[in-house]
C-alpha positions as CSV (number, residue, x, y, z in Angstrom):
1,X,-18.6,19.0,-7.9
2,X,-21.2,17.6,-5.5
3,X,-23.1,21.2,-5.8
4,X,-22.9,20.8,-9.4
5,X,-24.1,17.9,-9.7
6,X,-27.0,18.3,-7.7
7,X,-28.0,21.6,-9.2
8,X,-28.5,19.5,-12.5
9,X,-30.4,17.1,-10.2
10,X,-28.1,14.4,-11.2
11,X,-28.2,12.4,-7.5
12,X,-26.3,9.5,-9.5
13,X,-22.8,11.4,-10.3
14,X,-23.5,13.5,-6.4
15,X,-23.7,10.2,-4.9
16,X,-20.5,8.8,-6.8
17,X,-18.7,11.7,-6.0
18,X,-19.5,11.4,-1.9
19,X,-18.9,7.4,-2.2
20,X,-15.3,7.8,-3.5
21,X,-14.5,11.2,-0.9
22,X,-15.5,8.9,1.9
23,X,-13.6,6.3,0.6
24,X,-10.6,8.5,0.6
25,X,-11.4,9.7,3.8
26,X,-11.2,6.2,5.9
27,X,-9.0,4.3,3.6
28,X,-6.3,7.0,3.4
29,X,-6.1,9.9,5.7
30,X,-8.2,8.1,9.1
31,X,-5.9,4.8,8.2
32,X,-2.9,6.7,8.4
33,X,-4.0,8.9,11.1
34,X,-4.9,6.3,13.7
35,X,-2.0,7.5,16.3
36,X,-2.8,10.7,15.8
37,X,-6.0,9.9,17.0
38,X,-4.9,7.4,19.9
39,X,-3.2,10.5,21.0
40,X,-5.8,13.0,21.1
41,X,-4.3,15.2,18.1
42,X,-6.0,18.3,18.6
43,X,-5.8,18.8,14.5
44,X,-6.6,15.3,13.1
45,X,-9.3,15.2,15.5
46,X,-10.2,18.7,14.1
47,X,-9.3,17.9,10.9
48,X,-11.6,15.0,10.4
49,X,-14.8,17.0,12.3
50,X,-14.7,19.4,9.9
51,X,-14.0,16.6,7.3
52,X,-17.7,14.8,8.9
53,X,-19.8,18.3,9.1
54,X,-19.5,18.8,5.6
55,X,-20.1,15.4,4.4
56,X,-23.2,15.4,6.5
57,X,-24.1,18.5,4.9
58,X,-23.7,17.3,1.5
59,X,-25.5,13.7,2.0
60,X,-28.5,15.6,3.4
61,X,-30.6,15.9,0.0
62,X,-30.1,12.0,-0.9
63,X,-29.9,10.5,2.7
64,X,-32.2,12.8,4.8
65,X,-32.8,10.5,7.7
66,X,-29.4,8.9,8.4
67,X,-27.9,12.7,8.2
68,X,-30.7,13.8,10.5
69,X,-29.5,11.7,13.1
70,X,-26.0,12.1,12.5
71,X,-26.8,15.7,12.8
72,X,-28.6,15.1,16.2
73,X,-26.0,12.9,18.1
74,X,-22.6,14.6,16.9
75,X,-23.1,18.1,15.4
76,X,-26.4,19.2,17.3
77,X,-24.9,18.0,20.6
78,X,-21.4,19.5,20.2
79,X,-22.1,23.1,19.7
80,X,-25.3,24.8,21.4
81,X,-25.4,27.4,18.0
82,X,-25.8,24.5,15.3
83,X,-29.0,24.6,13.7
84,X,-31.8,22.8,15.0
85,X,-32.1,20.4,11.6
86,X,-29.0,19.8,9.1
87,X,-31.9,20.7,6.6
88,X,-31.9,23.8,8.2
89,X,-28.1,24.4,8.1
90,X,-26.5,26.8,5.6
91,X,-24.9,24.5,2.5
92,X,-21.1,24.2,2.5
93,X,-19.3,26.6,0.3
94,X,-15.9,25.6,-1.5
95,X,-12.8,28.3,-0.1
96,X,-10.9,28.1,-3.4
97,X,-8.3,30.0,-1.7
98,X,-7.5,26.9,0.2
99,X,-7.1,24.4,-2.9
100,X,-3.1,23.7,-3.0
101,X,-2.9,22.0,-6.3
102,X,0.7,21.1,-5.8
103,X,-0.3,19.4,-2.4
104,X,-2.9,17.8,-4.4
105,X,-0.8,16.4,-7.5
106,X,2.1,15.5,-4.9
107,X,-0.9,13.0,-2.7
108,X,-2.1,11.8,-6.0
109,X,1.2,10.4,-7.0
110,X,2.5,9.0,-3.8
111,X,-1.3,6.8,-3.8
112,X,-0.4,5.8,-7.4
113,X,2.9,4.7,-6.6
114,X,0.8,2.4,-3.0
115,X,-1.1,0.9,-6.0
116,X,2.2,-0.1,-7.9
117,X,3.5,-1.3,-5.1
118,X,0.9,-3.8,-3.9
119,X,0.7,-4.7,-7.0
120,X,4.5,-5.3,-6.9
121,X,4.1,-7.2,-3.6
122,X,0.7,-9.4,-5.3
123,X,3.0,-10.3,-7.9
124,X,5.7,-11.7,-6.3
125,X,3.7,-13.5,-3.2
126,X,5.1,-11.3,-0.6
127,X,2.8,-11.0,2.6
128,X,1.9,-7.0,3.1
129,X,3.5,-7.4,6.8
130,X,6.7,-8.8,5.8
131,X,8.6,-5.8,5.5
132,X,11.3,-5.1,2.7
133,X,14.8,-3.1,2.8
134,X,13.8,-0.6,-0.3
135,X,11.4,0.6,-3.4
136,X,12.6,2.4,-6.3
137,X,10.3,4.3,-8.1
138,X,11.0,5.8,-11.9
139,X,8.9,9.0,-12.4
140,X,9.2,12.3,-13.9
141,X,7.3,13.7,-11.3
142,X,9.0,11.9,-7.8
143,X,10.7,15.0,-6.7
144,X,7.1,15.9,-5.8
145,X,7.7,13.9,-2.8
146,X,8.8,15.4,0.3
147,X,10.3,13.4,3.0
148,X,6.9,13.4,5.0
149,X,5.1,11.8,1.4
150,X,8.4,9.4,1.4
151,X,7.2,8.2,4.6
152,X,3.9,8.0,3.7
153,X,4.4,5.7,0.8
154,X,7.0,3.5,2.9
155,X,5.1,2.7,5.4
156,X,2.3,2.1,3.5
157,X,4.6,-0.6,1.3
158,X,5.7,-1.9,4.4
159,X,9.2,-0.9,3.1
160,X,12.9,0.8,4.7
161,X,13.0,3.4,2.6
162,X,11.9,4.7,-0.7
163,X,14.4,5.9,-3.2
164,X,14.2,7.8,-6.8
165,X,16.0,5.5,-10.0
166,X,16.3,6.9,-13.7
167,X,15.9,3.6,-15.9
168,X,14.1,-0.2,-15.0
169,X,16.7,-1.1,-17.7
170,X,18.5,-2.5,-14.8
171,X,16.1,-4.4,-13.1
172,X,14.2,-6.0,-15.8
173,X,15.8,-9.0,-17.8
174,X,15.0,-9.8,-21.5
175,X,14.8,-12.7,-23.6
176,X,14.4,-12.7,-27.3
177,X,13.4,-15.6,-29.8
178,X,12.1,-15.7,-33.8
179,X,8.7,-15.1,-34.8
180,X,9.0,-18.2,-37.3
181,X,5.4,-16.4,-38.8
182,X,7.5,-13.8,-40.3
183,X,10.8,-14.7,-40.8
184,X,9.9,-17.8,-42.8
185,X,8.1,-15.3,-45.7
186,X,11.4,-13.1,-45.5
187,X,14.5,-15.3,-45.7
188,X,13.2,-18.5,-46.2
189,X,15.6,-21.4,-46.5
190,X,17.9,-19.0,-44.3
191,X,15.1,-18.5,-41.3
192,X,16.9,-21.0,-38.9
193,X,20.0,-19.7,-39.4
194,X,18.5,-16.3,-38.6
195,X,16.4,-18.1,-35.4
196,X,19.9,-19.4,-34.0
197,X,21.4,-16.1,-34.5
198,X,18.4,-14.3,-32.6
199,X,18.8,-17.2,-29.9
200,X,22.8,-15.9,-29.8
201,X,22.7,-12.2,-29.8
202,X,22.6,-10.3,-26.6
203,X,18.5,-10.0,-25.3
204,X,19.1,-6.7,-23.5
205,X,20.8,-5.1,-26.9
206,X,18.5,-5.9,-29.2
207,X,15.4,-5.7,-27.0
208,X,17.2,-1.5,-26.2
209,X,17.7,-1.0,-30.6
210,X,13.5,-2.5,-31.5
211,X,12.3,0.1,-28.1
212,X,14.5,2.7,-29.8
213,X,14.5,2.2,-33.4
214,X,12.2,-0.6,-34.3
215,X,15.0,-2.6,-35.7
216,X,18.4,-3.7,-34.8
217,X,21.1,-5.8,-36.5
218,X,22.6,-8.5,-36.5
219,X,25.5,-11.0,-37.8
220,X,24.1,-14.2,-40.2
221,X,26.3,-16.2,-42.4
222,X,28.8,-13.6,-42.6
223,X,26.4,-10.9,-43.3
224,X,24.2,-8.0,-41.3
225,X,20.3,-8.8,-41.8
226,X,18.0,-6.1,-40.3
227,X,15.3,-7.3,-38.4
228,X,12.0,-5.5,-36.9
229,X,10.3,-5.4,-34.1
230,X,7.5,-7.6,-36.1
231,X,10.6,-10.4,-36.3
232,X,12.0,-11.0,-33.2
233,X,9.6,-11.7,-29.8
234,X,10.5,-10.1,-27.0
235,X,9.7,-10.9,-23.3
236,X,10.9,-8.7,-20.0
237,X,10.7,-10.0,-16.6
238,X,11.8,-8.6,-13.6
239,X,15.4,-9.3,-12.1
240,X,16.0,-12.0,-9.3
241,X,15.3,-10.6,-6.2
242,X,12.7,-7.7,-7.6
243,X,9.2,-7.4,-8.3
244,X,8.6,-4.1,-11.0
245,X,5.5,-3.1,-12.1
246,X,4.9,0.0,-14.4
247,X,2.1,1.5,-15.4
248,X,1.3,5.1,-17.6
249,X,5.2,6.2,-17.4
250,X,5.8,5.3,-13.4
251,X,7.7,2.3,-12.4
252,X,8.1,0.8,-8.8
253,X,10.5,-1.8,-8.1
254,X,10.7,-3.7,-4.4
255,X,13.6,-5.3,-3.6
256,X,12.6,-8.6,-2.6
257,X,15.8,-9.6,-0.4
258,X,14.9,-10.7,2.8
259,X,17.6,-10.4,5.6
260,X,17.5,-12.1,9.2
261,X,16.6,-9.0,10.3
262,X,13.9,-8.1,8.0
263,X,12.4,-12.0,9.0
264,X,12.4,-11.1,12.8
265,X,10.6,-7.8,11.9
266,X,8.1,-9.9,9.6
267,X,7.5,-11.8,12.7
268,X,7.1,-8.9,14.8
269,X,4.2,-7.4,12.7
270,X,2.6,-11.6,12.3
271,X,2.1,-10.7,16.2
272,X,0.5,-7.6,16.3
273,X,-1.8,-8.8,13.8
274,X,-2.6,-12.2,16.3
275,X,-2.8,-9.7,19.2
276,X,-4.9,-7.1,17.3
277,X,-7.8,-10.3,16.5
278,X,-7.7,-11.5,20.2
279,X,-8.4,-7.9,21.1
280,X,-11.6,-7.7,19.0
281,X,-12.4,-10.9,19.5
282,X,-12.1,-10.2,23.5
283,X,-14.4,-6.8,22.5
284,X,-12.1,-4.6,24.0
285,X,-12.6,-1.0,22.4
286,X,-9.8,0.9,19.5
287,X,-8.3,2.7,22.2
288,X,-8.1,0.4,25.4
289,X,-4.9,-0.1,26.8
290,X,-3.7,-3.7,27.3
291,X,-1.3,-6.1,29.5
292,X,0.3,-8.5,26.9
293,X,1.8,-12.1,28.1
294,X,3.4,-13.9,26.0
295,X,5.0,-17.4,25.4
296,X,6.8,-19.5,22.9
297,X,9.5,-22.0,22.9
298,X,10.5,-20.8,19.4
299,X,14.1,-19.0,19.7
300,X,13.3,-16.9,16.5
301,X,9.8,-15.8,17.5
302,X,11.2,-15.3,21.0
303,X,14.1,-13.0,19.2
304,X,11.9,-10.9,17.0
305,X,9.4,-10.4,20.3
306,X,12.1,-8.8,22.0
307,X,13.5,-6.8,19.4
308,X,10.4,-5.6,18.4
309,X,8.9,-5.1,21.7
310,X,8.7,-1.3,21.2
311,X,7.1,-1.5,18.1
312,X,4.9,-4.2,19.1
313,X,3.5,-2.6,22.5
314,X,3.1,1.0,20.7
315,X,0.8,-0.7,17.9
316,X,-1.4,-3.2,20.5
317,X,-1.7,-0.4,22.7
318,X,0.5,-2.5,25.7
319,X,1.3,-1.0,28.8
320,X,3.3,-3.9,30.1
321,X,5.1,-6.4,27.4
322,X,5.6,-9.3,29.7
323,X,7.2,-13.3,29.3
324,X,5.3,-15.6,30.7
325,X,8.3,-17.9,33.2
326,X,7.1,-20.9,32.5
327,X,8.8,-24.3,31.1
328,X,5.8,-25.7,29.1
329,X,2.9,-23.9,27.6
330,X,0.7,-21.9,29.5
331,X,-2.9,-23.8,29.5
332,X,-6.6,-22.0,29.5
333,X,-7.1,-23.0,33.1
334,X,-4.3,-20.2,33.9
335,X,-6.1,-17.6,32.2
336,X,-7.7,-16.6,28.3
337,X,-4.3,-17.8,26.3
338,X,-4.6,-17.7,22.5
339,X,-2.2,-19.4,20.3
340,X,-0.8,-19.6,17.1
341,X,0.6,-22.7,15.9
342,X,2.4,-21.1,13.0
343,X,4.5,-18.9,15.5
344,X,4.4,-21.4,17.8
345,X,3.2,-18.5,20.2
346,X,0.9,-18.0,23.2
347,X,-0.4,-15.1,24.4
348,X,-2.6,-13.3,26.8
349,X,-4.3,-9.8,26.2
350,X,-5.9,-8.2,29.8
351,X,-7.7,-4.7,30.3
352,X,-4.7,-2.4,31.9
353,X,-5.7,-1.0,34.8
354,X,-6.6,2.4,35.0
């Protein structure tokens, strides 16, 4: 598309096209990568070289001098045979051979169903760290997810598991009332004996008969009336204890429950995000290894610490998780401490040694 585009000498709809691939690129596959990469993974690390090359290749007509150096300080250095210039190197050809449109449809759905799901989180004024027990997603295409997609989308919801439903019917409650505008001009004097049998009749019935139908029926003054969809107003909102969204014929629903256990693991990522800020703010570089101390007379701060110390270490990069003994709160005169009153939690990130 980018050769396309650039054949027609349209540098607008090229440079569109490299803005949202690069966007893709660290937002979604370097994101989700990142402990590949801590661990040297011979083919992410590949992976995103190639991934780099041919971006610089393609930026080269519309950002000659940023590519030029690029070129010089990773591609030019790292192999003797490169080109001299990236001006000089042979354009990238698409290997259609190598397009797997399934693979492709199967991404594109598990990102849709991330969107829903933040969205599903925004609504119900869940924090993105506060891990949930489940997400249920309503699609005609979900068995395009493997269990490695699954994943994917879980951990990007922050959620246990994700699992496949047939109907929101069940999670979605409905209330129905008159539309006074419209019944008034069609029975009249009998409109608020109509409104009060509305106001009686079951929400989720009638709301199912108008979605089928357009119209359902119901019992007035010892008679049926039919009504419309254009007399009766209908209103959906999720469950208690879900958030839904749906959008173009896909559905997520997160189950908003929130266990002890699921709190302690809430708290657990609340601490790697603390740690995470005192290691930039200390300027340590992405893949230094750290000593952790930590302190807190909070008994469930202390709990999810040490149930999550695992988890906790692997994300901060710790090679030693460690309690401060102490009976009040450390002070800055026995080292750099941070603290968070919210947790009510000191800590201490060091270099580990080598």
């Amino acid at each position: 598309d980018v050769t396309a585009a650039l054949e027609q000498f349209d540098t607008q709809r090229a440079g569109s096209l490299l803005a949202a691939y690069i966007d893709d690129l660290s937002n979604w596959y370097v994101r989700r990568s990142r402990r590949r990469f801590w661990t040297g993974d011979a083919a992410a690390l590949a992976t995103l070289h190639e991934c780099l090359y041919v971006v610089t290749l393609l930026m080269a007509p519309i950002t000659p001098f940023v590519t030029e150096r690029v070129w010089q300080d990773v591609f030019r250095n790292s192999a003797d045979e490169s080109p001299m210039s990236v001006h000089l190197a042979r354009w990238p050809v698409a290997d259609e051979i190598l397009v797997d449109d399934d693979l492709d449809a199967s991404v594109r759905l598990s990102r849709r169903l991330v969107e829903l799901g933040r969205s599903a989180r925004a609504e119900a004024k869940v924090r993105t760290r506060q891990p949930l027990q489940r997400a249920l997603v309503g699609s005609a295409t979900f068995e395009l997810l493997n269990d490695e997609l699954l994943a994917e989308v879980a951990g990007e919801l922050n959620v246990q598991r994700v699992e496949s439903f047939g109907s929101a019917g069940d999670l979605v409650e409905h209330t129905v009332k008159a539309n006074f505008r419209t019944l008034g001009k069609r029975f009249g004097k009998q409109t608020p004996a109509v409104a009060a049998a509305i106001a009686a009749a079951d929400p989720a019935k009638v709301a199912r008969d108008l979605a089928l139908s357009g119209a359902t029926t119901l019992w007035c003054e010892g008679d049926d009336i039919q009504l419309t969809a254009d007399d009766v107003i209908v209103s959906e909102h999720p469950a208690r204890g879900w958030s839904v969204v749906n959008e173009h014929g896909e559905t997520i629903a997160l189950d908003l429950e929130l266990t002890p256990a699921l709190l302690r693991a809430g708290v657990a990522r609340e601490v790697i995000r603390l740690v995470q800020e005192a290691r930039k703010a200390r300027g340590f570089d992405v893949s230094d290894r750290i000593t952790l101390t930590w302190w807190t007379p909070d008994s469930d701060t202390r709990g999810a610490i040490l149930e999550h110390a695992d988890l906790i270490a692997g994300e901060v990069l710790a090679v030693r998780l460690e309690e401060a003994v102490a009976t009040s709160e450390p002070t800055h005169s026995s080292g750099f401490w941070s603290r968070d009153g919210e947790l009510a939690l000191s800590f201490q990130v060091e270099l580990a040694c080598p």
